[in-house]
PDB file of N, CA, C and O in Angstrom, chain B, residues numbered from 101:
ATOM      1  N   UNK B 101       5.940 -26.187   0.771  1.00  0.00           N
ATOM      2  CA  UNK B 101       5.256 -26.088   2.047  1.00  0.00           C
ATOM      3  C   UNK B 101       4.816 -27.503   2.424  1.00  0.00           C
ATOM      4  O   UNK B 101       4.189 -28.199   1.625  1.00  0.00           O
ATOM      5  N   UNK B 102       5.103 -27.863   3.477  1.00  0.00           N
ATOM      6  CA  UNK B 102       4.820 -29.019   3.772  1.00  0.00           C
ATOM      7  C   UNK B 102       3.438 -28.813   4.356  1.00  0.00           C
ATOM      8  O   UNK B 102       2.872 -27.733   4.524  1.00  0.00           O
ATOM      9  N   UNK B 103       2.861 -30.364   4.715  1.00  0.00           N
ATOM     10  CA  UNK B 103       0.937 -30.205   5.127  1.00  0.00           C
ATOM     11  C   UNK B 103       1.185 -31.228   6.171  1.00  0.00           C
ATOM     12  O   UNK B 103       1.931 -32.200   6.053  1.00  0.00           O
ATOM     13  N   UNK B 104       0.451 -30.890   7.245  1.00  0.00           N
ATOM     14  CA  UNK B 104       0.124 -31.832   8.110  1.00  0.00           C
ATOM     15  C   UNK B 104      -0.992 -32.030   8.951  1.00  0.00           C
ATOM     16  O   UNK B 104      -1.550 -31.013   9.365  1.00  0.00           O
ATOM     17  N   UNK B 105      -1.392 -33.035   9.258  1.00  0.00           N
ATOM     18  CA  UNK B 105      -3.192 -33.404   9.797  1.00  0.00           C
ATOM     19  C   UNK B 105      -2.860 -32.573  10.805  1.00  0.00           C
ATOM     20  O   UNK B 105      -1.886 -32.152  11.430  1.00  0.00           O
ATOM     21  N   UNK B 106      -4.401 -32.469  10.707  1.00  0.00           N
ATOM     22  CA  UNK B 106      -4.856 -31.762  12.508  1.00  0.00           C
ATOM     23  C   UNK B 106      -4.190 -32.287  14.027  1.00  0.00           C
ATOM     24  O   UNK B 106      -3.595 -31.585  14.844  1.00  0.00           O
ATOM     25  N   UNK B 107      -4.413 -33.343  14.089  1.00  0.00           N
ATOM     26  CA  UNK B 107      -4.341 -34.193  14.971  1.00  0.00           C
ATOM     27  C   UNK B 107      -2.450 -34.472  15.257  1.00  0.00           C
ATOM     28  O   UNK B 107      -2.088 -34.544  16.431  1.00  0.00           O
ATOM     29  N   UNK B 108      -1.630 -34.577  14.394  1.00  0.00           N
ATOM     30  CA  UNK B 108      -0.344 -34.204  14.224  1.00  0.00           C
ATOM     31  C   UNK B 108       0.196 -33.073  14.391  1.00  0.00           C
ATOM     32  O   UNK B 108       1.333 -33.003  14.856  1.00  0.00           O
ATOM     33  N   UNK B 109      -0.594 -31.838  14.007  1.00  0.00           N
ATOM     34  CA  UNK B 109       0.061 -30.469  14.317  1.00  0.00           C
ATOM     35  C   UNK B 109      -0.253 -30.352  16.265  1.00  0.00           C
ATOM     36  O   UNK B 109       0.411 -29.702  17.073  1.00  0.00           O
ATOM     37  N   UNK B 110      -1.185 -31.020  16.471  1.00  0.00           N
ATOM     38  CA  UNK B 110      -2.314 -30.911  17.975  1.00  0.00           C
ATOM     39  C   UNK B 110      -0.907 -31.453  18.837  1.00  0.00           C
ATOM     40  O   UNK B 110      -0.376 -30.832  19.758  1.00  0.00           O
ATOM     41  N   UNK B 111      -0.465 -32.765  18.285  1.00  0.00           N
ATOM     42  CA  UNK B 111       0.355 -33.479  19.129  1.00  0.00           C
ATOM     43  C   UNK B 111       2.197 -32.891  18.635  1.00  0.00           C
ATOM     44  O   UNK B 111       3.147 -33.432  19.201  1.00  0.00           O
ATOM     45  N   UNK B 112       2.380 -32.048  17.825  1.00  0.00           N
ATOM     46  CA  UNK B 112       3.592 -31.662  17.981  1.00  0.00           C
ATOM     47  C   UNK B 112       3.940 -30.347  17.472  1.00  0.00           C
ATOM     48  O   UNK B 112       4.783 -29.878  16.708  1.00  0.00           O
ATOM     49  N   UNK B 113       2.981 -29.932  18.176  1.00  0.00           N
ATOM     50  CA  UNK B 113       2.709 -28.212  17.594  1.00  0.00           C
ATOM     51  C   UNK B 113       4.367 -27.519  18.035  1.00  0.00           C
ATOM     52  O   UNK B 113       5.116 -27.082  17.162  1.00  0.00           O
ATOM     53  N   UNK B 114       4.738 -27.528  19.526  1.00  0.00           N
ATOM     54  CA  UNK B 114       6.099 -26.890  19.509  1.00  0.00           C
ATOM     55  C   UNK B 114       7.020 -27.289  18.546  1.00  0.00           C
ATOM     56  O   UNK B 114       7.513 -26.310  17.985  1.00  0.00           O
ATOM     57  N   UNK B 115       7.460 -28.411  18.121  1.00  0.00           N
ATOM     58  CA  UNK B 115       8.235 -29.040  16.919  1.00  0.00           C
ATOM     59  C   UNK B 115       7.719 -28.249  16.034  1.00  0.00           C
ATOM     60  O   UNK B 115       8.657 -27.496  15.773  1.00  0.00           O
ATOM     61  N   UNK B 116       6.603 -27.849  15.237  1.00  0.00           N
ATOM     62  CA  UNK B 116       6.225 -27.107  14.161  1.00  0.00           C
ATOM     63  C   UNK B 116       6.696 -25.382  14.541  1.00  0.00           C
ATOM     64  O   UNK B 116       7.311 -24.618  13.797  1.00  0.00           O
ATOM     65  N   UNK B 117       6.345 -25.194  15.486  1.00  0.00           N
ATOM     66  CA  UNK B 117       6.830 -23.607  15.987  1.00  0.00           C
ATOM     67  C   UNK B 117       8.221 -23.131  15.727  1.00  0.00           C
ATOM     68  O   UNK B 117       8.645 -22.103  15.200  1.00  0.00           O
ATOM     69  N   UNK B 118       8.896 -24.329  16.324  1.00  0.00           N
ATOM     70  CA  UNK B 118      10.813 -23.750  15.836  1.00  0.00           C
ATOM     71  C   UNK B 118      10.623 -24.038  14.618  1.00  0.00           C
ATOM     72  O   UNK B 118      11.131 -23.277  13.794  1.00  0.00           O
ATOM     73  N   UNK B 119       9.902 -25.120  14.169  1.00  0.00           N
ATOM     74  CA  UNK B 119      10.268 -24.978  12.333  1.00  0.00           C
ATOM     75  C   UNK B 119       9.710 -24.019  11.704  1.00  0.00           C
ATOM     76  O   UNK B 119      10.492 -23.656  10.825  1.00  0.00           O
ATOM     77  N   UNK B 120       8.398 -23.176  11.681  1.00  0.00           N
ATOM     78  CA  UNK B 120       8.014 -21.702  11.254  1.00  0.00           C
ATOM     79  C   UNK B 120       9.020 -20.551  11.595  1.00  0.00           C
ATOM     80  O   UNK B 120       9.217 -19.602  10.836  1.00  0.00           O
ATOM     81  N   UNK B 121       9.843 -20.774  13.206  1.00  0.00           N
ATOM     82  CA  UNK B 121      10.781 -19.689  13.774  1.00  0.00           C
ATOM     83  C   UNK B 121      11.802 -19.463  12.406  1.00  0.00           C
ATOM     84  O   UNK B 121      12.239 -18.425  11.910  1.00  0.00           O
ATOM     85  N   UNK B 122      11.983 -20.920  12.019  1.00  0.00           N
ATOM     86  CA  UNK B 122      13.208 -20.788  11.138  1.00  0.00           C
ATOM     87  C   UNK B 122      12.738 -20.595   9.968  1.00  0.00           C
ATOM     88  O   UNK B 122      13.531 -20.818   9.053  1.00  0.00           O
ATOM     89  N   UNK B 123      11.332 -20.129   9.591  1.00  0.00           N
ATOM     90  CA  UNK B 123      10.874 -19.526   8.149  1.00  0.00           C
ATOM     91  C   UNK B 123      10.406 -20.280   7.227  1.00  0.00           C
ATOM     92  O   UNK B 123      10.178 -19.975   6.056  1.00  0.00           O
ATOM     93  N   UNK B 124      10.202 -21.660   7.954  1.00  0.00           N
ATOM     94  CA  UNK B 124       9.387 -22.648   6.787  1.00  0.00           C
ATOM     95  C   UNK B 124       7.689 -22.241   7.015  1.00  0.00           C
ATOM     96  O   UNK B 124       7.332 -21.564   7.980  1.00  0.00           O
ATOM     97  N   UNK B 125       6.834 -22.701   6.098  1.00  0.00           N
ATOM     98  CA  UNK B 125       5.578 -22.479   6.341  1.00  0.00           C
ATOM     99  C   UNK B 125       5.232 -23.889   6.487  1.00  0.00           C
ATOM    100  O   UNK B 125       6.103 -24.744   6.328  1.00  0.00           O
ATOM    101  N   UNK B 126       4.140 -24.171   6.751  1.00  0.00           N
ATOM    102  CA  UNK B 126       3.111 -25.570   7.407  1.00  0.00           C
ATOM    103  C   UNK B 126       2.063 -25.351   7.265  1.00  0.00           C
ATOM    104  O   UNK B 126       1.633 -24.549   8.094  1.00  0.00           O
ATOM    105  N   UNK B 127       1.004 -25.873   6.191  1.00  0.00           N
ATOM    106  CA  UNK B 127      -0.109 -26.307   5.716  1.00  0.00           C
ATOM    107  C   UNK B 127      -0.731 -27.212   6.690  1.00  0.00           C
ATOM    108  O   UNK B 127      -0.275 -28.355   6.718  1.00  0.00           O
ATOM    109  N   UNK B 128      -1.780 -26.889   7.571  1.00  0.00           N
ATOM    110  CA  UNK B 128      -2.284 -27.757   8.563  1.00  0.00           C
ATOM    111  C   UNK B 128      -3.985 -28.148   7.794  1.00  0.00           C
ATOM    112  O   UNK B 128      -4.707 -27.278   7.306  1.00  0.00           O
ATOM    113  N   UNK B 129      -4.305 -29.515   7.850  1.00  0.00           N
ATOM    114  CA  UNK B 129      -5.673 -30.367   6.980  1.00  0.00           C
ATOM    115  C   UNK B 129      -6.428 -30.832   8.009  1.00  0.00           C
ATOM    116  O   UNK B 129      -6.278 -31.190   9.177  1.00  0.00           O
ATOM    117  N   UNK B 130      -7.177 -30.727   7.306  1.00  0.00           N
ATOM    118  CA  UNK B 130      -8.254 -31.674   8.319  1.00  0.00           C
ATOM    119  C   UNK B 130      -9.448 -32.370   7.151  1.00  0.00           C
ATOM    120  O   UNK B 130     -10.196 -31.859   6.318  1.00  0.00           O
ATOM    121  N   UNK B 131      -9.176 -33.770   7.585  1.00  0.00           N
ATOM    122  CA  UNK B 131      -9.591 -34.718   6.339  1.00  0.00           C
ATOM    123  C   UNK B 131      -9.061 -33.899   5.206  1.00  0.00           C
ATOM    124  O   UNK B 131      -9.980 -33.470   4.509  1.00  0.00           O
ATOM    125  N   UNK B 132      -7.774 -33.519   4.770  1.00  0.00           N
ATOM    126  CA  UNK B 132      -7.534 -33.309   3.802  1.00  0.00           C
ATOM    127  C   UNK B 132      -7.887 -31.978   2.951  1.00  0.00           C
ATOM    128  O   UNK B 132      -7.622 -31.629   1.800  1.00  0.00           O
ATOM    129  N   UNK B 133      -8.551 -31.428   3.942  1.00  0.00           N
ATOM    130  CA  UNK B 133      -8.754 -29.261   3.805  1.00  0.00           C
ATOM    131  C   UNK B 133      -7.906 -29.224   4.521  1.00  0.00           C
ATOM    132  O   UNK B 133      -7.740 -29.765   5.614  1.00  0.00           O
ATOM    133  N   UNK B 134      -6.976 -28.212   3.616  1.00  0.00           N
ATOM    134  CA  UNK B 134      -6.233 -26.766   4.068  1.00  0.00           C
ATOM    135  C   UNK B 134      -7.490 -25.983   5.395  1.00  0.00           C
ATOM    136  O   UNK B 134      -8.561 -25.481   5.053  1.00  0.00           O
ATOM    137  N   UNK B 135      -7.058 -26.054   6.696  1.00  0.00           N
ATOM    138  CA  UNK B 135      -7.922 -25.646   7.590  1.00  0.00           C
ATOM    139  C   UNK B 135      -6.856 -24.283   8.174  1.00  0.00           C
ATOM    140  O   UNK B 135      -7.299 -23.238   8.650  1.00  0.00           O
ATOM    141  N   UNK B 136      -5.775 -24.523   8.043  1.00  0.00           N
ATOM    142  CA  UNK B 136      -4.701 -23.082   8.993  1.00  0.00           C
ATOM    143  C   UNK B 136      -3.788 -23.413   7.747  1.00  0.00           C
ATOM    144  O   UNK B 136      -3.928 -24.313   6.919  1.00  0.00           O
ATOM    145  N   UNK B 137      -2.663 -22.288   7.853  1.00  0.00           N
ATOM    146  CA  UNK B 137      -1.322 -22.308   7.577  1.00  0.00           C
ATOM    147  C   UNK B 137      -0.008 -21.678   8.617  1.00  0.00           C
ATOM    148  O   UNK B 137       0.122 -20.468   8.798  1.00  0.00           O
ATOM    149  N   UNK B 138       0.608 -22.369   9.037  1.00  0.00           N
ATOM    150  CA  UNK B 138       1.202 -21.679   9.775  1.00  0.00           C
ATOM    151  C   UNK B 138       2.826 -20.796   9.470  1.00  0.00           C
ATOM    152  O   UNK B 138       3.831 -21.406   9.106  1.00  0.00           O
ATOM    153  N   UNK B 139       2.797 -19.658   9.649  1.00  0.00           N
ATOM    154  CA  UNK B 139       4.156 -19.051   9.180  1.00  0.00           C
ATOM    155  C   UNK B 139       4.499 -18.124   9.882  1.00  0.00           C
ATOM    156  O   UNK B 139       3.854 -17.608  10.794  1.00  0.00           O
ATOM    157  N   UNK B 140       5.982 -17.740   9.337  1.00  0.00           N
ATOM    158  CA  UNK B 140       6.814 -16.654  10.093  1.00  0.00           C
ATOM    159  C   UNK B 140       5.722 -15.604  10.200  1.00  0.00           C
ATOM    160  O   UNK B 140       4.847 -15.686   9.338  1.00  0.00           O
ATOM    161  N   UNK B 141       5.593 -14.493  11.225  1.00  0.00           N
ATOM    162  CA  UNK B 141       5.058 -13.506  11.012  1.00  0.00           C
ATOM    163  C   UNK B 141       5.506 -12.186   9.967  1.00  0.00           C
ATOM    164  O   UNK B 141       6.733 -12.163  10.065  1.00  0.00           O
ATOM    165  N   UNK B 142       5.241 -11.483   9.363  1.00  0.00           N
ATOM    166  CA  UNK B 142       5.439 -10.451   8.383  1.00  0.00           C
ATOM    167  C   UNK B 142       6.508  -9.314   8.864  1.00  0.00           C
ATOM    168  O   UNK B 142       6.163  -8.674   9.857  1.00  0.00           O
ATOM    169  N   UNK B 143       7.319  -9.104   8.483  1.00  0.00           N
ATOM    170  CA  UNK B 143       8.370  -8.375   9.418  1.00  0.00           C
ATOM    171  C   UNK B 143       8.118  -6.773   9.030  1.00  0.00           C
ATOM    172  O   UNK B 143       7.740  -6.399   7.919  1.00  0.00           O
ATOM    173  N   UNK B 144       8.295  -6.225   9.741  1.00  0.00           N
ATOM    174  CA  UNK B 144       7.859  -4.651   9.060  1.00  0.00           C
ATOM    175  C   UNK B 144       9.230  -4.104   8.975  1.00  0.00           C
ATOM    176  O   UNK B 144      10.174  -4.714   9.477  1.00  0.00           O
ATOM    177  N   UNK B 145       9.381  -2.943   8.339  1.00  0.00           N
ATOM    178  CA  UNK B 145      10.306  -2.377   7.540  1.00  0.00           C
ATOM    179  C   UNK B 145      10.352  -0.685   9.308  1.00  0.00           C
ATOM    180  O   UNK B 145       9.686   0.322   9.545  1.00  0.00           O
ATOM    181  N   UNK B 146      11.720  -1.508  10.083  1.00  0.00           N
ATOM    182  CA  UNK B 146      11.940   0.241  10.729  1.00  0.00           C
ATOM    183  C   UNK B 146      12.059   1.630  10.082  1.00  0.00           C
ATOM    184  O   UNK B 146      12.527   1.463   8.956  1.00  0.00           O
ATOM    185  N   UNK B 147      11.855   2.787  10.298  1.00  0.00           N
ATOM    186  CA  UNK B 147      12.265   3.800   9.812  1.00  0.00           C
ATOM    187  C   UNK B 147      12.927   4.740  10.827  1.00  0.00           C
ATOM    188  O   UNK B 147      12.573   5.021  11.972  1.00  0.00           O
ATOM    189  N   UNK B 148      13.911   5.127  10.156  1.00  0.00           N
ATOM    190  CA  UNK B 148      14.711   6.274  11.185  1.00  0.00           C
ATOM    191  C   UNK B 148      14.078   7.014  11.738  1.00  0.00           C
ATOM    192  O   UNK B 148      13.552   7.568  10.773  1.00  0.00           O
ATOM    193  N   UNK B 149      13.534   7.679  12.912  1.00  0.00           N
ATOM    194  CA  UNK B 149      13.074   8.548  12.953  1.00  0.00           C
ATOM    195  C   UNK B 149      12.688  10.399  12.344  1.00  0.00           C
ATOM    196  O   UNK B 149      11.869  11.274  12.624  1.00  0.00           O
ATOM    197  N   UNK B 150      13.555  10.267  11.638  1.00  0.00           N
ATOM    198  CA  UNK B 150      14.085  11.162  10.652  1.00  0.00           C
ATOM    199  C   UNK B 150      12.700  11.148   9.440  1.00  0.00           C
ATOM    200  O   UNK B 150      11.849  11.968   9.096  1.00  0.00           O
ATOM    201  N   UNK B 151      13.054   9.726   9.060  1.00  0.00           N
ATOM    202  CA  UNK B 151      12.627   9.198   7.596  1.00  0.00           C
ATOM    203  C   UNK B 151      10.823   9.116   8.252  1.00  0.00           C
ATOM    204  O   UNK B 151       9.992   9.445   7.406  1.00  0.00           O
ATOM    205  N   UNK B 152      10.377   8.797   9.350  1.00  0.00           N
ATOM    206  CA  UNK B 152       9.035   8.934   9.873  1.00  0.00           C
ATOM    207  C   UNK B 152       8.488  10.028  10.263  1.00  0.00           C
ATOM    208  O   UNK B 152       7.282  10.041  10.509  1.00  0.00           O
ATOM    209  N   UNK B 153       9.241  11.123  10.391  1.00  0.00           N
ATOM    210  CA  UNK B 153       8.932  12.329  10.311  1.00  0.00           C
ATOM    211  C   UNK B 153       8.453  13.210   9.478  1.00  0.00           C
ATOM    212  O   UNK B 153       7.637  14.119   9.628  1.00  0.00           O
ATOM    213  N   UNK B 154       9.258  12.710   8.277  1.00  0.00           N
ATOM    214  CA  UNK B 154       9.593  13.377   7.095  1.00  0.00           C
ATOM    215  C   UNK B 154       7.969  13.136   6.504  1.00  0.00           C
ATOM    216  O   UNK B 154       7.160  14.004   6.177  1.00  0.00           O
ATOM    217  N   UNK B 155       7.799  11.545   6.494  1.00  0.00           N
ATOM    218  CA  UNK B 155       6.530  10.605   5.918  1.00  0.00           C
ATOM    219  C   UNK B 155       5.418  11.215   6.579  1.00  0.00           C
ATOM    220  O   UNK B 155       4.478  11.248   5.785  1.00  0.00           O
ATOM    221  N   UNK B 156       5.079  11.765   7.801  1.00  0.00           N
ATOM    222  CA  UNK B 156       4.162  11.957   8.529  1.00  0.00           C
ATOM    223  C   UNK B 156       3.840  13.810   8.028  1.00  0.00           C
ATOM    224  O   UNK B 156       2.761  14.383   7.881  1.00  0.00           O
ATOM    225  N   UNK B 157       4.988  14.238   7.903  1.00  0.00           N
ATOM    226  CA  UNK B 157       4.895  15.765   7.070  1.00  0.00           C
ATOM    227  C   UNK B 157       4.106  15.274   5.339  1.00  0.00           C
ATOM    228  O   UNK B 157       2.954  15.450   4.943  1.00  0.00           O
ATOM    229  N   UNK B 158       5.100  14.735   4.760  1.00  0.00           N
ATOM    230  CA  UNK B 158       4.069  14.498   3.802  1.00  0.00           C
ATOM    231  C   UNK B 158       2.688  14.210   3.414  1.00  0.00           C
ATOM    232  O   UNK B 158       2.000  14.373   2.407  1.00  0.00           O
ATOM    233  N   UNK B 159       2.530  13.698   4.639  1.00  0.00           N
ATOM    234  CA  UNK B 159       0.809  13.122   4.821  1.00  0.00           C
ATOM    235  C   UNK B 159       0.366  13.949   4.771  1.00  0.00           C
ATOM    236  O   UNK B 159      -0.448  14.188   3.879  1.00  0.00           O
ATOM    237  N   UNK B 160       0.779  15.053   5.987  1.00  0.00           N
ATOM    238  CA  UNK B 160      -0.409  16.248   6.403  1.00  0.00           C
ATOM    239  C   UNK B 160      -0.123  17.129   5.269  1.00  0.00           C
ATOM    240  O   UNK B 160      -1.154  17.677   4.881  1.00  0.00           O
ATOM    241  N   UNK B 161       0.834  17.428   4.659  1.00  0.00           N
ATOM    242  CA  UNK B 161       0.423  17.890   3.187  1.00  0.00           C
ATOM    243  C   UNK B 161      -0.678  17.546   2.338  1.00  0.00           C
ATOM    244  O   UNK B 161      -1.467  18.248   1.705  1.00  0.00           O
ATOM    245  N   UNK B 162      -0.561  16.377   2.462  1.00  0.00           N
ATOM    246  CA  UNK B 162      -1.838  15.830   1.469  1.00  0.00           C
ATOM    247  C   UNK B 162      -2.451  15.521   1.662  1.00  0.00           C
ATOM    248  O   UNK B 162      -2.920  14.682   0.893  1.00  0.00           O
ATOM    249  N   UNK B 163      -3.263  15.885   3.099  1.00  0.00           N
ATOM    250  CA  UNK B 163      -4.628  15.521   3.789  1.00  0.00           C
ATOM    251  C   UNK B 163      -4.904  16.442   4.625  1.00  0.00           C
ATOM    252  O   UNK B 163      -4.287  16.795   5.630  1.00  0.00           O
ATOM    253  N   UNK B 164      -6.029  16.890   4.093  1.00  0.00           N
ATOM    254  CA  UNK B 164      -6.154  18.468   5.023  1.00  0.00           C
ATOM    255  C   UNK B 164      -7.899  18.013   6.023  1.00  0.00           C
ATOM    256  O   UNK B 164      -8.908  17.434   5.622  1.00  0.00           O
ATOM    257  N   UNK B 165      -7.595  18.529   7.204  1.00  0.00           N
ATOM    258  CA  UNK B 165      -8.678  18.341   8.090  1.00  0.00           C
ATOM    259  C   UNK B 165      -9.595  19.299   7.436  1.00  0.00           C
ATOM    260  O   UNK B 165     -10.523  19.554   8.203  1.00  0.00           O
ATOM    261  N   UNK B 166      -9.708  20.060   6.069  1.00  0.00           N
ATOM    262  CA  UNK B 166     -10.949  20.859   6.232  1.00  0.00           C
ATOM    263  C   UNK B 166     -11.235  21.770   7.528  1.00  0.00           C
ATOM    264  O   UNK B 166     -12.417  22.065   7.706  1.00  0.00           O
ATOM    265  N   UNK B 167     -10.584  22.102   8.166  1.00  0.00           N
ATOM    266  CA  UNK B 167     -11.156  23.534   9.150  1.00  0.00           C
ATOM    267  C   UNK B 167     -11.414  22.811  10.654  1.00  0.00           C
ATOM    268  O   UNK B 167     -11.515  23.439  11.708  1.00  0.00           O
ATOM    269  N   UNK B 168     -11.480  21.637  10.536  1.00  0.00           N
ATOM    270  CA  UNK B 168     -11.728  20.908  11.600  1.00  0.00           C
ATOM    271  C   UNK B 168     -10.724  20.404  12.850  1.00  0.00           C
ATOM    272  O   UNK B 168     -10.083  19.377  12.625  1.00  0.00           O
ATOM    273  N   UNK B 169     -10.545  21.058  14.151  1.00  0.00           N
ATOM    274  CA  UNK B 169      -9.446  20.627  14.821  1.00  0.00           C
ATOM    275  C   UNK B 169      -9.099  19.450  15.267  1.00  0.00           C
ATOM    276  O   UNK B 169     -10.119  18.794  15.055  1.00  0.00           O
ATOM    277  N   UNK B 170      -8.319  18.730  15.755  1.00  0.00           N
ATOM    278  CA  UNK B 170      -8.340  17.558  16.378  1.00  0.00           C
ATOM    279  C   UNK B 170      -8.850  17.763  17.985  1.00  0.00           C
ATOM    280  O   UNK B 170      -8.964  16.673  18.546  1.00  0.00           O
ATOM    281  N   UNK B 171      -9.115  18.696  18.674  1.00  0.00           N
ATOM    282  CA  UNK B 171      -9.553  18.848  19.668  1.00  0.00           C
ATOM    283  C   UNK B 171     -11.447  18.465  18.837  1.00  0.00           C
ATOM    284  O   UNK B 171     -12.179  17.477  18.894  1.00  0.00           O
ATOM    285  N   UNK B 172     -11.551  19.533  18.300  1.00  0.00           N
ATOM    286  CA  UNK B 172     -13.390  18.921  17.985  1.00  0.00           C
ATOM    287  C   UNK B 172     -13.677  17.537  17.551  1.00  0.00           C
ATOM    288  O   UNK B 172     -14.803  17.041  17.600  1.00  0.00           O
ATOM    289  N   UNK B 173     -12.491  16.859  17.075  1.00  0.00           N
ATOM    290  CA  UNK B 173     -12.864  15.408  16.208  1.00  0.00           C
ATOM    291  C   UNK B 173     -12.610  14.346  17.506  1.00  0.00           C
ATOM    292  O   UNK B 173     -13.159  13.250  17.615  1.00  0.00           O
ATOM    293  N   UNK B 174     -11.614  14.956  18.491  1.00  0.00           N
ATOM    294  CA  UNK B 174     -11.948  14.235  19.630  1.00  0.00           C
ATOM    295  C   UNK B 174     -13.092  14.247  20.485  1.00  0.00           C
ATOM    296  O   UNK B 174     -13.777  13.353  20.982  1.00  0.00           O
ATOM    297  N   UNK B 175     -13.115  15.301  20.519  1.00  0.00           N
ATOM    298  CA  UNK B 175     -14.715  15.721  21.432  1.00  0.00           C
ATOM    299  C   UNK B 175     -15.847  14.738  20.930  1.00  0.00           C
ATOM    300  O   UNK B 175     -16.492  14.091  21.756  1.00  0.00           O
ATOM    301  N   UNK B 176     -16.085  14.628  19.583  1.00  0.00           N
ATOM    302  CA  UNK B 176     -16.786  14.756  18.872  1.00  0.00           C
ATOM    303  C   UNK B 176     -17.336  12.679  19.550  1.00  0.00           C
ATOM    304  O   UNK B 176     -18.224  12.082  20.159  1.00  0.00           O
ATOM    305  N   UNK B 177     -15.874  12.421  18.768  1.00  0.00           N
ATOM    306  CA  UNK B 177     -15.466  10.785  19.158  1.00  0.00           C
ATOM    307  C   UNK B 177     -16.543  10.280  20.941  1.00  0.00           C
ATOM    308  O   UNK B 177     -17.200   9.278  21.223  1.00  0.00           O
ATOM    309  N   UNK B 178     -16.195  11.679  21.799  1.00  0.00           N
ATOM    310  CA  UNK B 178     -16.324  11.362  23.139  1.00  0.00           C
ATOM    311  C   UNK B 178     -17.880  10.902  22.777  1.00  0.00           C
ATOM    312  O   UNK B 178     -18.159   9.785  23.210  1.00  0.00           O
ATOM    313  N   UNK B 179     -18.962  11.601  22.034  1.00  0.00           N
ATOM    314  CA  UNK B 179     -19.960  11.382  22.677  1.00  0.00           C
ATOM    315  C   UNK B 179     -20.946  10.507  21.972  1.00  0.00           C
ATOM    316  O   UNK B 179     -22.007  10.206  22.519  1.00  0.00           O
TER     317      UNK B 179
END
Protein backbone atom coordinates (compact mmCIF):
# COMPACT_ATOMS: atom_id res chain seq x y z
CA UNK A 1 0.00 0.00 0.00
CA UNK A 2 1.46 2.98 -0.86
CA UNK A 3 1.13 6.40 1.69
CA UNK A 4 0.78 9.74 0.74
CA UNK A 5 0.68 13.33 2.59
CA UNK A 6 -2.38 15.14 2.98
CA UNK A 7 -1.59 17.92 1.01
CA UNK A 8 -0.57 15.52 -2.10
CA UNK A 9 -3.66 13.40 -1.96
CA UNK A 10 -5.60 17.32 -1.71
CA UNK A 11 -3.67 18.24 -4.94
CA UNK A 12 -4.07 14.93 -6.94
CA UNK A 13 -6.88 13.24 -5.50
CA UNK A 14 -8.47 12.27 -9.16
CA UNK A 15 -4.98 10.59 -10.09
CA UNK A 16 -5.43 8.58 -6.76
CA UNK A 17 -9.23 7.70 -7.65
CA UNK A 18 -8.41 5.79 -11.05
CA UNK A 19 -5.61 4.25 -9.09
CA UNK A 20 -8.12 2.81 -6.15
CA UNK A 21 -10.71 2.19 -9.46
CA UNK A 22 -8.02 -0.22 -10.47
CA UNK A 23 -7.84 -1.88 -6.84
CA UNK A 24 -4.75 -0.47 -5.35
CA UNK A 25 -5.24 0.93 -1.81
CA UNK A 26 -3.61 4.49 -0.62
CA UNK A 27 -2.59 5.22 2.88
CA UNK A 28 -3.23 9.02 3.20
CA UNK A 29 -0.74 10.91 6.52
CA UNK A 30 -0.76 13.77 7.94
CA UNK A 31 2.62 14.64 9.60
CA UNK A 32 3.11 11.13 9.23
CA UNK A 33 -0.45 9.55 10.86
CA UNK A 34 -2.28 7.21 8.91
CA UNK A 35 -5.34 9.88 8.86
CA UNK A 36 -7.73 7.97 5.76
CA UNK A 37 -7.10 4.97 3.61
CA UNK A 38 -8.40 4.98 0.47
CA UNK A 39 -9.82 1.76 -1.44
CA UNK A 40 -11.89 -0.14 -3.83
CA UNK A 41 -15.27 -0.34 -2.30
CA UNK A 42 -16.37 -4.00 -0.94
CA UNK A 43 -18.19 -5.77 -3.68
CA UNK A 44 -21.19 -7.76 -2.53
CA UNK A 45 -21.90 -11.20 -3.61
CA UNK A 46 -25.52 -11.14 -6.17
CA UNK A 47 -27.95 -13.83 -5.51
CA UNK A 48 -30.36 -15.35 -7.93
CA UNK A 49 -33.45 -14.55 -7.02
CA UNK A 50 -34.25 -18.04 -6.43
CA UNK A 51 -31.21 -18.44 -3.99
CA UNK A 52 -32.76 -15.00 -2.00
CA UNK A 53 -35.83 -16.46 -1.63
CA UNK A 54 -34.90 -19.59 -0.52
CA UNK A 55 -32.43 -17.49 2.30
CA UNK A 56 -35.31 -15.26 3.30
CA UNK A 57 -37.60 -18.66 3.91
CA UNK A 58 -34.93 -19.88 6.00
CA UNK A 59 -34.83 -16.89 8.14
CA UNK A 60 -38.46 -16.88 8.90
CA UNK A 61 -38.00 -20.40 9.94
CA UNK A 62 -35.72 -19.44 12.42
CA UNK A 63 -37.12 -16.33 13.70
CA UNK A 64 -40.47 -16.32 14.85
CA UNK A 65 -42.38 -12.91 15.57
CA UNK A 66 -43.84 -14.48 18.78
CA UNK A 67 -47.65 -13.76 17.95
CA UNK A 68 -46.85 -10.37 16.91
CA UNK A 69 -47.97 -9.04 13.35
CA UNK A 70 -46.07 -6.84 11.21
CA UNK A 71 -49.08 -4.65 10.88
CA UNK A 72 -48.84 -4.05 15.02
CA UNK A 73 -44.89 -3.67 14.91
CA UNK A 74 -45.59 -1.08 12.32
CA UNK A 75 -48.21 0.70 14.07
CA UNK A 76 -46.36 0.40 16.95
CA UNK A 77 -43.00 2.10 15.10
CA UNK A 78 -45.73 4.99 14.03
CA UNK A 79 -46.06 6.37 17.41
Amino acid sequence: MQTVGAYEAKTSLSKLLERVNKGEKISITKHGVTVAILQPPATSKKLHPRQAIAALRVFREKHDLKGVSLREMIEEGRR
